[in-house]
Every structure is written in structure tokens, then in C-alpha cells.
VMD Tcl script that draws the C-alpha trace (Angstrom):
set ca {
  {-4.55 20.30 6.03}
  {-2.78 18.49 3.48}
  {0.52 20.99 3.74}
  {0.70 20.41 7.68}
  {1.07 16.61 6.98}
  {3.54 17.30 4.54}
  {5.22 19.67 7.13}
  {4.74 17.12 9.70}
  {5.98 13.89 7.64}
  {9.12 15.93 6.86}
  {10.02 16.94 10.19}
  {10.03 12.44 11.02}
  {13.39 12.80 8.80}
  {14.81 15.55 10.70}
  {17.23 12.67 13.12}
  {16.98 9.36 10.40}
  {17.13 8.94 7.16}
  {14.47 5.93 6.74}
  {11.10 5.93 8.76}
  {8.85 2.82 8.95}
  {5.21 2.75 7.72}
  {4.24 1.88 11.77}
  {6.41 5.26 12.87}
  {4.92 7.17 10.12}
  {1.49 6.12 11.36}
  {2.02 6.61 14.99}
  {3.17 10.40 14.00}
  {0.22 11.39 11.82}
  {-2.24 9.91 14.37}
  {-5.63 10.90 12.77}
  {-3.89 11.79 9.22}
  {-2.61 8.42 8.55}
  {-5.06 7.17 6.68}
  {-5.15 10.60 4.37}
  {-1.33 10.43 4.00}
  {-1.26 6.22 2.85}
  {-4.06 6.55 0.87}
  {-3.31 9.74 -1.03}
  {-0.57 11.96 -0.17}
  {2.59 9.11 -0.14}
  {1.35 7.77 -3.65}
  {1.58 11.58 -5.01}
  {4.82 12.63 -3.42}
  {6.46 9.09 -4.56}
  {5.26 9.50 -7.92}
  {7.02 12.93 -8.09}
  {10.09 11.69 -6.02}
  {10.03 13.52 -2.88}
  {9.03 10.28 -0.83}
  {10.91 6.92 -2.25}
  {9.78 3.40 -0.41}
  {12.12 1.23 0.54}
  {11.33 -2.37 0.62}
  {12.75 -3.70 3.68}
  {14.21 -7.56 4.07}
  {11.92 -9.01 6.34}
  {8.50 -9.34 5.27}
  {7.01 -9.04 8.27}
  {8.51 -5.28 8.82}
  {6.53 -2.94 7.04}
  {7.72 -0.59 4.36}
  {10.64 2.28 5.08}
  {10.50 5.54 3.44}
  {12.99 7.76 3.24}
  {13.40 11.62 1.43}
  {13.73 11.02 -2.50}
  {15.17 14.86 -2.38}
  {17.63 16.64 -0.12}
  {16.21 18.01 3.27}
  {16.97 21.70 2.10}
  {15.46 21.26 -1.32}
  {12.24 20.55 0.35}
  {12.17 23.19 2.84}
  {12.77 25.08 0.02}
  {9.89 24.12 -1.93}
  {7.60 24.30 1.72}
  {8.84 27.65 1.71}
  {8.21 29.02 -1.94}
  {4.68 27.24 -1.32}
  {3.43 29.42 0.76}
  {1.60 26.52 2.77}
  {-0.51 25.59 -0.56}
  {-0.06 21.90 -0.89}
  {-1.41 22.04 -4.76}
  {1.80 24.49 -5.78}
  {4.15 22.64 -3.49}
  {3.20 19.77 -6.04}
  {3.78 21.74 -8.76}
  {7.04 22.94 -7.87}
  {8.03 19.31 -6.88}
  {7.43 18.33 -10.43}
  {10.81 20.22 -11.12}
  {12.61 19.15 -9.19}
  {15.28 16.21 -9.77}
  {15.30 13.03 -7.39}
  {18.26 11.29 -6.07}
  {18.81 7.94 -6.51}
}
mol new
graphics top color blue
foreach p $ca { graphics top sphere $p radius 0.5 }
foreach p [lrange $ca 0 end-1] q [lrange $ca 1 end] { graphics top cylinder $p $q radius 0.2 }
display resetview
């Protein structure tokens, strides 16, 4: 389950580069509340996620891809839809800034 939100989050970025919290919500439906409360701390800790504090304080969060789009597919890929190893294999790899 955890994977498919990962897969799903991922394929948000596919036409933007930034995604509000609200969007992010609206797209995960029931797995919102699974991705905020432990899934986006994980992958922002390891870099594949990075928040971006927007202006306006009454805008929520932006996130955006801490790695590039084919890096990631590349890790979905050698994961073999396990969410633990795509974790582990995300700890080597080098975010932008």
C-alpha cells in the first residue's frame, strides 16, 4: 500500500514541478492522512520529497521532487514495489539542492 502512494505521489509531478499540500490531499483521497503523517516525513528526511515554504501563510506548504524524475523511477523500478527497499536504496542516493 505504501509503494502505490509513493507511485501515485510521483506521478502529481509528472506536468509541475511544485504540488500544494491541498492538491496532494485531493490526489491521495483516503491515503492522505498515511502519506502526511508518515510517508512525507520519511521521504523528506532522505531527500526524495523537499517542502517548500510558500509566501503567503495562508497557502499551505508546496512540495516538490528533492531528486530527478528518472532517478526515482529508477529506484521504483529496482524496488520491485517493496516500499522498505525503495527506502533503502533512497538512502544512496544524492539530493539536489
Amino acid at each position: 500500500e505504501r509503494f502505490l502512494v509513493i507511485r501515485k505521489v510521483v506521478d502529481s509531478f509528472r506536468r509541475c514541478n511544485t504540488i500544494n499540500e491541498g492538491t496532494l490531499r485531493l490526489r491521495l483521497s483516503k491515503n492522505a492522512n498515511l502519506f502526511f503523517s508518515e510517508l512525507a516525513p520519511e521521504l523528506t528526511r532522505l531527500g526524495v520529497l523537499q517542502r517548500v515554504a510558500h509566501r503567503s501563510s495562508s497557502v499551505k506548504d508546496h512540495f516538490r521532487l528533492g531528486l530527478k524524475m528518472s532517478e526515482i523511477a529508477g529506484l521504483m523500478s529496482d524496488s520491485l514495489g517493496s516500499y522498505a527497499r525503495f527506502l533503502e536504496l533512497a538512502r544512496h542516493q544524492k539530493p539536489r539542492r
